[in-house]
C-alpha positions in Angstrom: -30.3 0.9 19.8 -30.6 -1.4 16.7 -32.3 1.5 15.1 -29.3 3.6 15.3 -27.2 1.1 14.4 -29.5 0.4 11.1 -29.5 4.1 10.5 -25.7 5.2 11.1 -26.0 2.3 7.9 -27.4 3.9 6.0 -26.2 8.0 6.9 -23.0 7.9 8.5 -22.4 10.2 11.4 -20.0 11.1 14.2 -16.2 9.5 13.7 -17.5 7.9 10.7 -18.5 10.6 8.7 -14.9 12.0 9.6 -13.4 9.6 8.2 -14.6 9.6 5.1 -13.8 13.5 4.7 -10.4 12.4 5.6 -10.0 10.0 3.2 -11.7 12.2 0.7 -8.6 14.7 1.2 -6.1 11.4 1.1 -7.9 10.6 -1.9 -7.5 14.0 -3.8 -3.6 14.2 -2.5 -3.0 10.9 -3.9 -4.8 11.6 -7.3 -3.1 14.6 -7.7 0.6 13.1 -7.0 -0.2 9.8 -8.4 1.8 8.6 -11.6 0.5 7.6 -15.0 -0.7 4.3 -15.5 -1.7 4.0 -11.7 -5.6 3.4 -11.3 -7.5 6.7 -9.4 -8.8 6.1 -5.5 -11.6 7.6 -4.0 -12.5 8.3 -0.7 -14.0 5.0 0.2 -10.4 3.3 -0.7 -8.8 5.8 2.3 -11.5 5.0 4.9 -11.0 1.9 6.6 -14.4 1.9 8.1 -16.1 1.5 5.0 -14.1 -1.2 3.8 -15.7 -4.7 3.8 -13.8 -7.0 6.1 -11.7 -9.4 4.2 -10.7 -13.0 5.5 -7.4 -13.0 7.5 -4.0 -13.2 5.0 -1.3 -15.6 5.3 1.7 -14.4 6.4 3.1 -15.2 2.8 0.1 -12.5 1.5 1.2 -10.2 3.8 4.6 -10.0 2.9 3.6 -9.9 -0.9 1.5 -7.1 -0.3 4.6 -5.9 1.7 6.8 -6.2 -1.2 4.4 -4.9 -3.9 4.1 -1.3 -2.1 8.5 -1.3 -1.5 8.7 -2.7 -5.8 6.9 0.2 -7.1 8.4 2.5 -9.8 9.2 6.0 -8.7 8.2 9.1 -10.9 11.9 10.2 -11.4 15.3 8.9 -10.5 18.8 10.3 -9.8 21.0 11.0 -13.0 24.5 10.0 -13.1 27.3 11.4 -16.0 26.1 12.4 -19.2 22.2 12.0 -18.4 22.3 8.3 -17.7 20.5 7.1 -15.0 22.2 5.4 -12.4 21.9 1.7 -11.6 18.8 1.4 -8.9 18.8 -1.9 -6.4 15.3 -2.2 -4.9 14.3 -2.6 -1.3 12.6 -5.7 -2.5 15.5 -6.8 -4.5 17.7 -6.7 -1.4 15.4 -8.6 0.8 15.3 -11.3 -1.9 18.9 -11.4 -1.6 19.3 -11.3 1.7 16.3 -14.0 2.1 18.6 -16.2 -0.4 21.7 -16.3 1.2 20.3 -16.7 4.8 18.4 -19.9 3.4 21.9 -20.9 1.6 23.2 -20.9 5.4 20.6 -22.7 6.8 21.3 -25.1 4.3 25.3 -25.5 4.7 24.9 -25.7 8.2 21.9 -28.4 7.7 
């Protein structure tokens, strides 16, 4: 059995080898779509099999990583009169807000 462990290693097969093509087409959607000035992703970056395992986050890393994927800039945006583009709030800038004034509360109230 440790053979085929060893082996699948080295030439992936089965579910494995499935994922990969699958991240290969995530990968080649994503390139295609993907703005300027964002870094290109292969295969091996949509196949969670492959991926080397990581120590566990904090749950302050997890909510950066959180906000970092809500923060980022859209390709286009809604124009308002005369060509001006209207005023955007963020997702992330909300949540800061809303984490602000909840701890303001908590503060009042002691």
């Amino acid at each position: 059995m440790s053979e085929w462990i060893a082996y699948s290693r080295l030439e992936p097969f089965g579910h494995d080898t499935l994922s990969f093509l699958l991240g290969q087409i995530t990968s080649m959607v994503y390139n295609v779509n993907r703005a300027k000035g964002y870094p290109v992703k292969t295969g091996w970056d949509f196949a969670p099999i492959y991926r080397d395992p990581k120590e566990p986050q904090s749950p302050d890393e997890m909510q950066t990583a959180l906000l970092s994927l809500v923060d980022k800039p859209s390709r286009g945006g809604k124009r308002g009169k005369k060509g001006k583009k209207k005023k955007k709030i963020t997702k992330t800038k909300r949540l800061i807000k809303r984490e602000k004034m909840l701890a303001a509360k908590e503060n009042e109230n002691g």
